[in-house]
Steps between C-alpha positions, in 0.01 A plus 500: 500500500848430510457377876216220404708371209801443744264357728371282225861391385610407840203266548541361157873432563402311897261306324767374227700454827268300661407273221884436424543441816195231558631293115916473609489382875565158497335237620476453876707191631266364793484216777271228429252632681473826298398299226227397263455146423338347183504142366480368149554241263774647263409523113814649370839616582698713319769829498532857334763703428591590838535142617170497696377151549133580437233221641157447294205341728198346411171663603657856549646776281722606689877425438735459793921566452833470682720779402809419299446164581687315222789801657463286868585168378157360394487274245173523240525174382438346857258726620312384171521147543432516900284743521269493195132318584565479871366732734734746694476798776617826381549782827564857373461832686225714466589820346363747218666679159349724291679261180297183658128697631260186449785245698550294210801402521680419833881479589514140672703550861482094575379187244450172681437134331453210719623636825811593281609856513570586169519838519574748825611851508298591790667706812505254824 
């Protein structure tokens, strides 16, 4: 008995492992060609707490983000008053988290406007 319910505990405790392991790697930095590309006409623009810049779509639900953007020098107010009702290209990597399982919300790796890079943290 005492054998199964170490055998139980140490599977228990790999699977915790696993899982924490899967939701705190961060997000792959990838070449260009690694990446996913999806264009848009943006809806809204806005930040959280952790000084995301978090873009809004039309036509999709899903919600695309630089990290700590406002942290990197990018300025809300301009991205709003550029960006907002054009149409841009957002690249990000293709990767999976347990905290994000249905891909609904995607960390942006390049944002482009008008043959303007706006946006670029991609590896060369």
């Amino acid at each position: 008995m005492k054998k199964i319910a170490k055998i139980i505990l140490i599977s228990f405790s790999l699977i915790i492992l696993i899982i924490a392991v899967l939701i705190f790697r961060p997000v792959p930095i990838v070449t260009e060609d690694k990446t996913i590309s999806e264009s848009g006409i943006v809806s809204e623009i806005y930040s959280n707490k952790g000084n995301d810049v978090i873009f809004v779509m039309e036509n999709t639900e899903r919600r695309f983000y630089i990290n700590r953007g406002l942290e990197n020098g990018l300025k809300l107010n301009n991205l709003k008053e550029k960006l907002i009702g054009n149409s841009i290209i957002v690249k990000y990597p293709k990767y999976w988290t347990p905290l994000d399982w249905n891909n609904s919300v995607r960390h942006i790796s390049k944002v482009e406007f008008n043959d303007e890079i706006v946006f670029n943290e991609l590896k060369k």
